[in-house]
VOMI-942500 format. One record per residue (C-alpha): residue in one letter; x, y, z. Coordinates in nm, 2 decimals, decimal comma, padded with zeros to 4 digits. Each point is the difference from the previous one (the first is absolute). Layout:
// VOMI-942500
PT  lumkol       X       Y       Z
PT       a       X       Y       Z
...
//
This chain:
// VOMI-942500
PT  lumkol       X       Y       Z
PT       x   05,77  -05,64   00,15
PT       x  -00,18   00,35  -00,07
PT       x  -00,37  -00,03  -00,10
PT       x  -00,06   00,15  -00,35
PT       x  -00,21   00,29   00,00
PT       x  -00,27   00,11  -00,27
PT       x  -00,04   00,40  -00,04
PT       x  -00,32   00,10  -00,22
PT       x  -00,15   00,35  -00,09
PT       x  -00,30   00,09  -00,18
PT       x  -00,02   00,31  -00,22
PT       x  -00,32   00,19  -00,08
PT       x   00,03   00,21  -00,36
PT       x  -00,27   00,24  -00,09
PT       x  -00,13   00,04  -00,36
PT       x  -00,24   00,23  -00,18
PT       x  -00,22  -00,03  -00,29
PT       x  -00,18   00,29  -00,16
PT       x  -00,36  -00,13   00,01
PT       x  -00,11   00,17  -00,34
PT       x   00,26  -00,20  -00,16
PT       x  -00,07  -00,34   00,13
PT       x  -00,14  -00,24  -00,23
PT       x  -00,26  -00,24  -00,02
PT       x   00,10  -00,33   00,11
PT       x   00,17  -00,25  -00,19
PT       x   00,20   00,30  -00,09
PT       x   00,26   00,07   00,28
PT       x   00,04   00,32   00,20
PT       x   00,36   00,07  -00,10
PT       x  -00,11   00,26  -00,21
PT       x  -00,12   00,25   00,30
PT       x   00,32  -00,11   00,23
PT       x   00,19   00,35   00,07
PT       x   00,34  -00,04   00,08
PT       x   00,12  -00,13   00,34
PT       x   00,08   00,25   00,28
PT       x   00,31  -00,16   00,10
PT       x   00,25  -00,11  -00,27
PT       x   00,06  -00,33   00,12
PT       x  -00,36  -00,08   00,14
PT       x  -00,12  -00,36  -00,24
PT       x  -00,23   00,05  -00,31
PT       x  -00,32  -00,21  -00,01
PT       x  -00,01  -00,25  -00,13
PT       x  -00,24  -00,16  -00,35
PT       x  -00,26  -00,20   00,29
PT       x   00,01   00,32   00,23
PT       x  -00,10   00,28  -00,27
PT       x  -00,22  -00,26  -00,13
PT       x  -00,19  -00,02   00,36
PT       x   00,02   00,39  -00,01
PT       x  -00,21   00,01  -00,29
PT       x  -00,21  -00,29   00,13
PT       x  -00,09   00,20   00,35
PT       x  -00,04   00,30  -00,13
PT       x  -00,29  -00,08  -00,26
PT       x  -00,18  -00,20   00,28
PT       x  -00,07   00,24   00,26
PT       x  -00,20   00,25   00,08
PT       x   00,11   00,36  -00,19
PT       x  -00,25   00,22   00,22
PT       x   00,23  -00,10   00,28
PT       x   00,29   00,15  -00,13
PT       x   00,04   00,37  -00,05
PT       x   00,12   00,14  -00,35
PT       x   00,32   00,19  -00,08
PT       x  -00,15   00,28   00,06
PT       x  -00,13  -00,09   00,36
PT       x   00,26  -00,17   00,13
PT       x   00,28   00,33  -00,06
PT       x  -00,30   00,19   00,20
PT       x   00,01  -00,27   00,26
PT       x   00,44   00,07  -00,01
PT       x  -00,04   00,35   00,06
PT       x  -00,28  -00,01   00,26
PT       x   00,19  -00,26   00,22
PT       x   00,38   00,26   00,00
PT       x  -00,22   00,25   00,11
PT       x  -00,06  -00,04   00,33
PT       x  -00,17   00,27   00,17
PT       x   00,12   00,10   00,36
PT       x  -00,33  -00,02   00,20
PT       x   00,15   00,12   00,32
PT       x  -00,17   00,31   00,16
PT       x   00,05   00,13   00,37
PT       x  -00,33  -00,02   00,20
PT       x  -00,02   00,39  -00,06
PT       x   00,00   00,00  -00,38
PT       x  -00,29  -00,29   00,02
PT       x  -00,40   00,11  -00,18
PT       x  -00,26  -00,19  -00,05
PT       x  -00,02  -00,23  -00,32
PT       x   00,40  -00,06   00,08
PT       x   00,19  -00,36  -00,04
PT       x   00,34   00,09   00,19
PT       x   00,26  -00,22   00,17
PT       x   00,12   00,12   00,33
PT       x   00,28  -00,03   00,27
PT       x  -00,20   00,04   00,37
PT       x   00,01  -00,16   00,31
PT       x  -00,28  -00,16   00,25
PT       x  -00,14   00,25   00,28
PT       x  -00,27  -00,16   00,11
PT       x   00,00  -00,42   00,05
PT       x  -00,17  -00,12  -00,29
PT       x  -00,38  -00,10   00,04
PT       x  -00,05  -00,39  -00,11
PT       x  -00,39  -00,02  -00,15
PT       x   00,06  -00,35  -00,13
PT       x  -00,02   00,05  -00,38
PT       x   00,19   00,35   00,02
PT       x   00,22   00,19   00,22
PT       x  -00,01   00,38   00,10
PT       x   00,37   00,17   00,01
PT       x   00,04   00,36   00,11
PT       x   00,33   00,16  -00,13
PT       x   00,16   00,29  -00,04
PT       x   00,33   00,14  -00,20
PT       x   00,04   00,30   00,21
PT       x  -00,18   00,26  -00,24
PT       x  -00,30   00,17  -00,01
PT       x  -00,32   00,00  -00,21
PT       x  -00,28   00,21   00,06
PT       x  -00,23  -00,31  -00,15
PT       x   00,08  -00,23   00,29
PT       x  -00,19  -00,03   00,35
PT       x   00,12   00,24   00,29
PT       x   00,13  -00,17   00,30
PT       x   00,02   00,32   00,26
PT       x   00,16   00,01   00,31
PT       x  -00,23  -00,10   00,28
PT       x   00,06   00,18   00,27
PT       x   00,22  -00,31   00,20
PT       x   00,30   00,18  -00,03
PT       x   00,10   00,36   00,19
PT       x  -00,23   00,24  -00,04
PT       x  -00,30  -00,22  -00,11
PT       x  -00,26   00,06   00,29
PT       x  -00,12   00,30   00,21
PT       x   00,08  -00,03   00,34
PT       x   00,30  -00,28  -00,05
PT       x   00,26   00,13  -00,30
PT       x   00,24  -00,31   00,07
PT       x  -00,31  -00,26  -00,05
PT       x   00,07  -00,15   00,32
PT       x  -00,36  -00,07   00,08
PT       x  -00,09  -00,21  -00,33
PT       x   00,00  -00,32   00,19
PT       x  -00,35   00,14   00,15
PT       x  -00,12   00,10  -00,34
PT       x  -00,19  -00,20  -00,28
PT       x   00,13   00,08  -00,30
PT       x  -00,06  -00,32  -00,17
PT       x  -00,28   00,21  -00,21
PT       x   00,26   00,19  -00,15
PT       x   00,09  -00,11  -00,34
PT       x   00,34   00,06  -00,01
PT       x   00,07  -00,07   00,35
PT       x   00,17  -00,32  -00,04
PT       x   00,19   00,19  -00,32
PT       x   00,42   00,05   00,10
PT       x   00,06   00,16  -00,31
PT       x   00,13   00,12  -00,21
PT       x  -00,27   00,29   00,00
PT       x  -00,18   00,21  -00,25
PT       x  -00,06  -00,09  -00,37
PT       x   00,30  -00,26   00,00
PT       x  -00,15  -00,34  -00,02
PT       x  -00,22  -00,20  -00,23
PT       x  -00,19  -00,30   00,02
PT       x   00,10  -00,30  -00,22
PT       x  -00,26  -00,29  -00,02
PT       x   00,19  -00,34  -00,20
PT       x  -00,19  -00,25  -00,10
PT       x   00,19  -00,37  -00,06
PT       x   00,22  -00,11  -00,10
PT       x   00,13   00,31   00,18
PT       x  -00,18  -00,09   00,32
PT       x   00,22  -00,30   00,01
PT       x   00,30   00,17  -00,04
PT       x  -00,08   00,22   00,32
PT       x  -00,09  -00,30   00,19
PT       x   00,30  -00,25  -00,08
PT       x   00,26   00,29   00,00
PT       x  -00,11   00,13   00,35
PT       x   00,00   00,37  -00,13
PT       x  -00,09   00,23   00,29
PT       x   00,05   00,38   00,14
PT       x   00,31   00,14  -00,07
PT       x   00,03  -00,20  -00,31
PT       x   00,15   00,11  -00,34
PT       x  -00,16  -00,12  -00,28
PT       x  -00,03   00,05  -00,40
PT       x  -00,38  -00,03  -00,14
PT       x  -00,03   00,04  -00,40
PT       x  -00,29   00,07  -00,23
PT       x  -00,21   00,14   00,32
PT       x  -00,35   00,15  -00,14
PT       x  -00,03   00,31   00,16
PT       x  -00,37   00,11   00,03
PT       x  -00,27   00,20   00,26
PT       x  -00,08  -00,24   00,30
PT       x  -00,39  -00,08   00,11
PT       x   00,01   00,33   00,16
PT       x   00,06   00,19  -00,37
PT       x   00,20   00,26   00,14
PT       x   00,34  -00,20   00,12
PT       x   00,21  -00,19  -00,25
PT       x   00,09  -00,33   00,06
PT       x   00,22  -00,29  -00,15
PT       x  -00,12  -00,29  -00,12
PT       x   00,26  -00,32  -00,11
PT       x  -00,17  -00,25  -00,18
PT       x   00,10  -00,33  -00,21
PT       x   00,18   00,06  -00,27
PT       x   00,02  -00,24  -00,27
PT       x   00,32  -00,06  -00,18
PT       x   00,10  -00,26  -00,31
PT       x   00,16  -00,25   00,24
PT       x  -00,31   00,04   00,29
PT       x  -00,08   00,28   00,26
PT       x   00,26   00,22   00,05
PT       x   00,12   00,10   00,41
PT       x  -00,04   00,36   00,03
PT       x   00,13   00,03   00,38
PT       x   00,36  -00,03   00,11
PT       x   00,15   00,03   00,30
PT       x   00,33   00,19   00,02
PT       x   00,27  -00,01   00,22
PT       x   00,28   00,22   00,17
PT       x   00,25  -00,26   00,01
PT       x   00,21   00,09  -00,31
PT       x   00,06   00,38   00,00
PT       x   00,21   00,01  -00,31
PT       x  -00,31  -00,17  -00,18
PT       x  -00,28   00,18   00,18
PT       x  -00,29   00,10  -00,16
PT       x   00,08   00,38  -00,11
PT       x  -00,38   00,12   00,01
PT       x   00,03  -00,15   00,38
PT       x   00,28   00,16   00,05
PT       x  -00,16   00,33  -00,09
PT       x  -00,31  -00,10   00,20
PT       x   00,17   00,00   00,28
PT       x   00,18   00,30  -00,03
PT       x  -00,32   00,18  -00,01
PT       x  -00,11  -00,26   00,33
PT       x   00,28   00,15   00,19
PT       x  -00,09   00,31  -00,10
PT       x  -00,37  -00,05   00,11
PT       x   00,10  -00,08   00,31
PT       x   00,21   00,27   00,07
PT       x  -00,28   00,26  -00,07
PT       x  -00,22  -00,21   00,15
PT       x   00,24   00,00   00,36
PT       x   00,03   00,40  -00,03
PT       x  -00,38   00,05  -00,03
PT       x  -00,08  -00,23   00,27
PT       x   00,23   00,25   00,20
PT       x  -00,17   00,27  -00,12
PT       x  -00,33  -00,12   00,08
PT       x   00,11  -00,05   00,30
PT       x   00,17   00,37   00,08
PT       x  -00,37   00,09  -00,15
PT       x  -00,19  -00,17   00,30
PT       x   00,24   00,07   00,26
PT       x  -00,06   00,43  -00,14
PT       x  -00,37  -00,08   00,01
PT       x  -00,01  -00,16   00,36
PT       x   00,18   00,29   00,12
PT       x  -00,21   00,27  -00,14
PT       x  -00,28  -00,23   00,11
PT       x   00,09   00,03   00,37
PT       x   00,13   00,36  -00,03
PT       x  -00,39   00,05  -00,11
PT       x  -00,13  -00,20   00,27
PT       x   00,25   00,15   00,24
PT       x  -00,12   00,35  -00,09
PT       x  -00,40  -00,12   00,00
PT       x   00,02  -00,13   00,36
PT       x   00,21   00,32   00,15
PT       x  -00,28   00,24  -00,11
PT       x  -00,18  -00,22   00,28
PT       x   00,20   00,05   00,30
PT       x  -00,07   00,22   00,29
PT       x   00,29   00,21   00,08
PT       x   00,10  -00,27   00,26
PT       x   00,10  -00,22  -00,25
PT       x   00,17   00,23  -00,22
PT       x   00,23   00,09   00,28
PT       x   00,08  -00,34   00,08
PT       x   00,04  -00,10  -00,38
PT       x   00,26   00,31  -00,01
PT       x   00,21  -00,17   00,28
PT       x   00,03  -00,27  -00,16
PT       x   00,09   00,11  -00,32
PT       x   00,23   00,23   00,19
PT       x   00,16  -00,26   00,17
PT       x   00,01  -00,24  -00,29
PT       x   00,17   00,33  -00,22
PT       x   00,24   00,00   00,33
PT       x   00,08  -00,38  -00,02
PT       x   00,05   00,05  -00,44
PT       x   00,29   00,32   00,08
PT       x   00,18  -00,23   00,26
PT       x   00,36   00,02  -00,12
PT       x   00,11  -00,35  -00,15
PT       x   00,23  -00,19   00,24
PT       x   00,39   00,12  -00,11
PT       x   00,18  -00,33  -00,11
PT       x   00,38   00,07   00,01
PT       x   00,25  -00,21  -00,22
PT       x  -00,25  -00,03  -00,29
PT       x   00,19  -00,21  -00,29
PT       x   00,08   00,26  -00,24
PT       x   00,09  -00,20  -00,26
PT       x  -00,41  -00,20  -00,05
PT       x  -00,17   00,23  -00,17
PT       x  -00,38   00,00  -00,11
PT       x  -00,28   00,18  -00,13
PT       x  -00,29   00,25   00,17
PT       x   00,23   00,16   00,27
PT       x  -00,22   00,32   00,00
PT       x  -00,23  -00,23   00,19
PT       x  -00,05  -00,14   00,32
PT       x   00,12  -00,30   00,14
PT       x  -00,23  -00,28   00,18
PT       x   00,11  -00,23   00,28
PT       x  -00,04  -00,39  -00,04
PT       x  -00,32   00,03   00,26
PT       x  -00,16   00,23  -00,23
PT       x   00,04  -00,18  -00,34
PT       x  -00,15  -00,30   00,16
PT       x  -00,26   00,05   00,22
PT       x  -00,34  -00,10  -00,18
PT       x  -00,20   00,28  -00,20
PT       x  -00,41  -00,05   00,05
PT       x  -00,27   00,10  -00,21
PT       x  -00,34   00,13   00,11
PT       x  -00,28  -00,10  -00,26
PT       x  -00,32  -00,12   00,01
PT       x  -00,17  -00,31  -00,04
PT       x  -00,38  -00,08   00,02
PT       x  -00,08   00,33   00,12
PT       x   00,26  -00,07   00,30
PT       x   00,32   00,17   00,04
PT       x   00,30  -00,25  -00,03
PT       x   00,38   00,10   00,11
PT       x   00,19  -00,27  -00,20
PT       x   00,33   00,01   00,00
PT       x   00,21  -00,05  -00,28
PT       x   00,24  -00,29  -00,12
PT       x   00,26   00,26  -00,15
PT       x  -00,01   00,39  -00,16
PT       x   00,22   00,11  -00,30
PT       x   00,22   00,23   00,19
PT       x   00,35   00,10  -00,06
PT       x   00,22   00,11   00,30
PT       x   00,33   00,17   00,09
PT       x   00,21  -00,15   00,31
PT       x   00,29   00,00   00,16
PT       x   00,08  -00,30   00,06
PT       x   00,32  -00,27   00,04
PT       x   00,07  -00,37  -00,12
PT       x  -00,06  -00,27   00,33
PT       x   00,01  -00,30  -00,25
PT       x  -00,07  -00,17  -00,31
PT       x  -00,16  -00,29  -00,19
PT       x   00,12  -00,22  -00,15
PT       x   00,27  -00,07   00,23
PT       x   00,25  -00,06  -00,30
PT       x   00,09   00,30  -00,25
PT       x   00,00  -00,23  -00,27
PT       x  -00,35  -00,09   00,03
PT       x  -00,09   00,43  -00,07
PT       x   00,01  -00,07  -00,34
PT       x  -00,22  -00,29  -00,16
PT       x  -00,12  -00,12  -00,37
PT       x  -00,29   00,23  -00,13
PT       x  -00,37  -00,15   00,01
PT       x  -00,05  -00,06  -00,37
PT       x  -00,28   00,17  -00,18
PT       x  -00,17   00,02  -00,32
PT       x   00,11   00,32  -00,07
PT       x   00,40  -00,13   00,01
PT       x   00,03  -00,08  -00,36
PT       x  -00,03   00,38  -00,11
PT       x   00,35   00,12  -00,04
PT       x  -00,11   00,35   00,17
PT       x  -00,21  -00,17   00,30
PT       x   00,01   00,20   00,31
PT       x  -00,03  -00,10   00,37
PT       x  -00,30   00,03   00,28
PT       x   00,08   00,13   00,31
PT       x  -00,06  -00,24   00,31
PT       x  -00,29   00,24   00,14
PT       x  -00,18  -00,06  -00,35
PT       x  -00,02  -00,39   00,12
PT       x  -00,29  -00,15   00,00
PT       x   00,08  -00,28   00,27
PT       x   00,27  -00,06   00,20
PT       x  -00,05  -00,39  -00,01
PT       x   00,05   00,04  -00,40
PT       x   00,32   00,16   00,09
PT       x   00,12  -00,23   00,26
PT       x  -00,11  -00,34  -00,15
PT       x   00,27   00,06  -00,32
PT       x   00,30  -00,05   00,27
PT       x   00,33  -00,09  -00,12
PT       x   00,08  -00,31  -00,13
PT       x   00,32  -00,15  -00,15
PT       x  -00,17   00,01  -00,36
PT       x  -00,01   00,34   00,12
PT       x   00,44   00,00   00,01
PT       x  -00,02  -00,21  -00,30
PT       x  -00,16   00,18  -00,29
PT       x   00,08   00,34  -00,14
PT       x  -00,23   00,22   00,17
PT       x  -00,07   00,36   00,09
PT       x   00,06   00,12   00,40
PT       x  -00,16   00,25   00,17
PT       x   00,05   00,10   00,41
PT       x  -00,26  -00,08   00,28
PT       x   00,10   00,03   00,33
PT       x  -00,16   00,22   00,35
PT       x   00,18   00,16   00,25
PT       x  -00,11   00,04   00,35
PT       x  -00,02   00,40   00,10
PT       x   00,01   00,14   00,36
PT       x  -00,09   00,39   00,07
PT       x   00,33   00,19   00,02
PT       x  -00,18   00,23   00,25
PT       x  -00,27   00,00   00,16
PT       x  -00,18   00,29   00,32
PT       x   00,02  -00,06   00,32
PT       x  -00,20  -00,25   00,16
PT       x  -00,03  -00,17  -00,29
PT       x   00,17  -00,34  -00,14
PT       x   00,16  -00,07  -00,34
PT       x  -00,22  -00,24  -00,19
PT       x   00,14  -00,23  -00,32
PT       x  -00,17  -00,07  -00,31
PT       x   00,12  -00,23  -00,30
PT       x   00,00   00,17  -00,37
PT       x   00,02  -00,18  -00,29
PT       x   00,30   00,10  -00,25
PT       x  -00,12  -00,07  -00,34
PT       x   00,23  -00,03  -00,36
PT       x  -00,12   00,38  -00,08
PT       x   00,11   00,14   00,38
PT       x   00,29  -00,21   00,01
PT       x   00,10   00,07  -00,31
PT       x  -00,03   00,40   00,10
PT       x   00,15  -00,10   00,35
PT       x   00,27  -00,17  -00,13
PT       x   00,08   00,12  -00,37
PT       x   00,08  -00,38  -00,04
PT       x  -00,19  -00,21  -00,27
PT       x  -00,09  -00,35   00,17
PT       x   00,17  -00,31  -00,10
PT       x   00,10  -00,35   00,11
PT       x   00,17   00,06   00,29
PT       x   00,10  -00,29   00,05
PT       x   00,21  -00,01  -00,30
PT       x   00,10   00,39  -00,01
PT       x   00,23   00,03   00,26
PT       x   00,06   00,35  -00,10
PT       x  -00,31   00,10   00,02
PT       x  -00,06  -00,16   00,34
PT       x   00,32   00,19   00,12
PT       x  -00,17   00,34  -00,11
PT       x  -00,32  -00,05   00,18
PT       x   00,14  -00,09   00,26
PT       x   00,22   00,30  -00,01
PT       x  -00,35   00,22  -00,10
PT       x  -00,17  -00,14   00,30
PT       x   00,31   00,02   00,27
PT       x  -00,09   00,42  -00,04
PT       x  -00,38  -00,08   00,05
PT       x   00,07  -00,24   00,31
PT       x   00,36   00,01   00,09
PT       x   00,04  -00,32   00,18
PT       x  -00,30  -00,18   00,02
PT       x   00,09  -00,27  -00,24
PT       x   00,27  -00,10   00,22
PT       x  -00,16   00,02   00,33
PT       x  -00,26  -00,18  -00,15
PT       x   00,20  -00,25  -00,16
PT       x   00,16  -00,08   00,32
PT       x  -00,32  -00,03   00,20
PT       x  -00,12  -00,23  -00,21
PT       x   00,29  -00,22   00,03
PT       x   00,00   00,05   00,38
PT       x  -00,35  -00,10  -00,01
PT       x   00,10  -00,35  -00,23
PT       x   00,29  -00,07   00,21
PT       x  -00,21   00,03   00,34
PT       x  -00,26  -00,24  -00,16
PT       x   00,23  -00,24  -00,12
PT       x   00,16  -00,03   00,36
PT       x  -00,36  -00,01   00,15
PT       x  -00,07  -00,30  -00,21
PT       x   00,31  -00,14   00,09
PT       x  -00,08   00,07   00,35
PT       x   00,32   00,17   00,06
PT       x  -00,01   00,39   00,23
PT       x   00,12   00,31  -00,17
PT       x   00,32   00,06  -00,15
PT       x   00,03   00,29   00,22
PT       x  -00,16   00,20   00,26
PT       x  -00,13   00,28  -00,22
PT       x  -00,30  -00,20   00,00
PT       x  -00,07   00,03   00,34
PT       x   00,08   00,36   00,02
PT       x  -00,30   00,03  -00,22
PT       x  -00,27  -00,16   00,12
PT       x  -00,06   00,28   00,26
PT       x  -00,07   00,27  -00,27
PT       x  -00,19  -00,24  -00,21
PT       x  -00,37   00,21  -00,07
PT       x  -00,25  -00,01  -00,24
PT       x   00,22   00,16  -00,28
PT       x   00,28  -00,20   00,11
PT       x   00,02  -00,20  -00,36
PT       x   00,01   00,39  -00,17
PT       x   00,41   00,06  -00,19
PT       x   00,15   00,26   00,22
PT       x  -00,03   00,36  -00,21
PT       x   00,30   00,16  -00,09
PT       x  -00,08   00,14  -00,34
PT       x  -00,03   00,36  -00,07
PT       x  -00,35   00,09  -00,06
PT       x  -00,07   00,19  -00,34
PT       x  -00,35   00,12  -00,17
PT       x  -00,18  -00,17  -00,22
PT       x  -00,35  -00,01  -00,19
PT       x  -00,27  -00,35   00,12
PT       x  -00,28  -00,04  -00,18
PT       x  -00,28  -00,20   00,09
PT       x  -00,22  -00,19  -00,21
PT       x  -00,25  -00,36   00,02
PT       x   00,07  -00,36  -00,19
PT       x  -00,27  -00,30   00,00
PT       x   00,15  -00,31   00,23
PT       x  -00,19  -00,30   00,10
PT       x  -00,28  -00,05   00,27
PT       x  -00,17  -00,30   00,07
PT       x  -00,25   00,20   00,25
PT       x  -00,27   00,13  -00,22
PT       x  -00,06   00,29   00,29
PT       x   00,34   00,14  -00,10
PT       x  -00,02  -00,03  -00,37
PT       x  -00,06   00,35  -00,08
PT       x   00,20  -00,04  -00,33
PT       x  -00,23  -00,19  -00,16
PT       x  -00,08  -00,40   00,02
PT       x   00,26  -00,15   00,20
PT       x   00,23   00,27  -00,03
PT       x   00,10   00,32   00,27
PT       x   00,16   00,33  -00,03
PT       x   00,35   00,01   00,18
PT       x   00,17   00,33   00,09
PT       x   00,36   00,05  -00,11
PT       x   00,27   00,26  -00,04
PT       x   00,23   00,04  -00,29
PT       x   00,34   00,22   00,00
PT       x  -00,01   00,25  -00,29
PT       x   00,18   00,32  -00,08
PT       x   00,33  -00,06   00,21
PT       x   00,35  -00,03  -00,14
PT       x   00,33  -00,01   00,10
PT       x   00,21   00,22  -00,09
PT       x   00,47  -00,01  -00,11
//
């Protein structure tokens, strides 16, 4: 038998009276009813206009505002006025909401918190953070800052400061209940947030601005003026965050280009330095020395004019940049560079962790990582900047950490998701040539998604999926290497299969093992060259990896610089 069942609904009609009309009470207040806003909403009834009239006579009138008053109050409350200003628009006296994010972790003084932010402009008002010298060109005697780990520079005032520089940040100080929003949301650098009604006024100091967030009351309590926003929606995304970080990547372009340049600056300076020095110091020497310093220049001019070693079966068909200049053999690009400076009145040779040097070389493929052409391409690292429609890509030498790079491996949510791919891989290079007496060295390059991309003329994608792509690079890559996929492939299954019978404690399959053992030597495990060598540009640059000895840290706490090489200007060609 089916339970009966009950349905119920209550309906909520609005009325309104004209409150110069409404009588005195025992007089109902039917007289000042206007006429329902929905046709079929209920008329009051006789007891209901009578309470109308009753309440309206009892209370207090100064509470209520007149005719007049209340079509003010309509008006005021429609139009809304858009307090949103960009840092650099902000004076003093100013009430502004604004779109920034944290650049500094905020400073908890118990009944407020101190924020530093920033929206990527500029305003001549706020507090200059200059660049203090720990990047190139920042101290006589050592342009690369390689000797700060002997310095003190805890007296500086912006030394701790990572940016961004100049007149780009301003201090926000939020009182609670905004404190408590900052605590219980975790907000912290690299945050986005959106603070309104932010009193902008001079700071103790009375020649900075500064922001200052305090409560705000409300008709239903104290209003939240900090809100944390997220990336995770980009159809929905904040649009003044999206424009802030346009002008973030943009910021950190210029700021990449004039770190160069600062750089290029010092390295000019050192050299006309020494050239000064140089030409101090030879006003000094007996003729003796002058002689012997001409030999030696002589013979150094000599070594300079050698002809380059002729290579012969250069791959016509990889091309790349800077063939006016000369090339460098392996040796040469990676024997360590020192730096005389002084320290304490002492002269110190220190020797550096890695210069910013490009190279030319001719140079062929000996082998390749990761062992399985699939695994060139991978998912992008996400970033912040991903959600702009026009976002543009770093090049691997701009990284700031290797370990950042290599802790986002690939995953199967990785395979799963729709995501954008972008190609890492290195290649083993051997000198195609080298003089006589002299050994061919090997160095490992790193290929990343702009040099590939130029290498290749292939966009990255999911290999594993894109079997037409896969066929193509490997096609691309059979001209760069010719067959060292498959010897590879097939020494590496060699390899499985001898290790399989080892286990098994079975002999060889065959005697070919044998035959090798005699001609095993200390490059025995190198792939057997048998590419054609072709030219190509290396550049070498530094990235920030690990170190748990603090006598090795000379990146900073816990951190060390690690030399590497990156492929750049090289392409094949048809």
């Amino acid at each position: 038998m089916d339970m009966p069942s009950l349905i119920t609904n209550w309906k909520t009609s609005i009325s309104l009276y004209q409150a110069s009309k409404i009588p005195k009470p025992p007089a109902d207040a039917s007289v000042a009813l206007h006429h329902p806003i929905k046709s079929k909403d209920r008329l009051p009834d006789n007891k209901e206009n009578a309470f109308v009239s009753q309440m309206y006579h009892s209370i207090d009138k100064d509470r209520l505002p007149t005719e007049v008053e209340f079509e003010t109050m309509v008006l005021t409350s429609t139009n809304v006025k858009d307090k949103f200003n960009l840092l650099e628009n902000v004076r003093d006296g100013m009430f502004c909401d604004m779109v920034v994010q944290i650049v500094k972790p905020p400073y908890d003084m118990g009944d407020k918190v101190t924020l530093w932010v920033a929206d990527y402009t500029k305003n001549d008002s706020f507090y200059e953070f200059s660049y203090n010298g720990d990047l190139p060109g920042g101290r006589d005697g050592d342009p690369y800052g390689y000797t700060d780990k002997f310095m003190d520079t805890s007296s500086t005032p912006s030394s701790n400061w990572t940016g961004p520089f100049g007149k780009r940040c301003v201090q926000v100080t939020c009182w609670e209940p905004h404190a408590t929003v900052i605590r219980e949301t975790n907000i912290k650098v690299g945050q986005w947030v959106s603070i309104r009604n932010v009193q902008i006024k001079l700071g103790r100091n009375n020649a900075n601005l500064e922001g200052f967030l305090r409560e705000d009351r409300g008709a239903s309590g104290p209003k939240l003026n900090i809100c944390p926003l997220t990336l995770d929606d980009p159809e929905n995304v904040n649009p003044h965050m999206k424009d802030a970080l346009r002008r973030k990547r943009d910021y950190e372009r210029l700021k990449k280009t004039q770190i160069k340049d600062i750089a290029e600056a010092g390295k000019v300076g050192q050299k006309r330095k020494s050239e000064l020095s140089t030409e101090s110091e030879t006003k000094k020497e007996n003729s003796k020395t002058k002689r012997k310093a001409k030999r030696a220049r002589a013979q150094l001019s000599q070594k300079k004019d050698e002809q380059p070693v002729e290579i012969s079966d250069l791959n016509s068909r990889v091309k790349c940049e800077n063939m006016d200049k000369p090339t460098s053999f392996v040796a040469e690009m990676t024997e360590p560079v020192y730096h005389q400076t002084t320290i304490d009145g002492q002269d110190v040779k220190l020797q550096l962790p890695f210069v910013n040097t490009n190279y030319r070389s001719n140079v062929r493929v000996v082998n390749f990582f990761p062992s399985n052409l699939v695994d060139f391409a991978r998912p992008k690292k996400e970033t912040e900047f991903d959600i702009l429609s026009d976002d543009g890509e770093e090049s691997l030498s701009g990284s700031g950490s290797e370990e950042e790079e290599d802790a986002d491996q690939s995953t199967l949510d990785n395979f799963a998701v729709k995501r954008n791919w972008e190609w890492r891989f290195y290649l083993e290079l051997e000198d195609a040539a080298v003089p006589e007496k002299k050994s061919k060295q090997r160095m490992w390059v790193a290929v990343d998604n702009h040099a590939a991309q130029c290498l290749l003329s292939l966009d990255a994608s999911n290999l594993r999926h894109e079997t037409k792509d896969l066929q193509m690079l490997r096609d691309r890559l059979f001209t760069l290497w010719g067959e060292l996929e498959e010897r590879k492939s097939l020494a590496q299954t060699k390899k499985r299969e001898a290790q399989e019978a080892a286990r098994k404690g079975k002999p060889p399959s065959d005697s070919d093992d044998e035959d090798e053992q005699p001609r095993k030597t200390k490059n025995s495990d190198k792939t057997p060259v048998s590419s054609r060598p072709f030219a190509c540009c290396i550049r070498q640059y530094g990235v920030k990896v690990l170190e748990s000895d603090p006598g090795k840290a000379d990146a900073g706490e816990g951190k060390r610089w690690q030399r590497m090489y990156n492929l750049f200007g090289t392409r094949i060609a048809g």
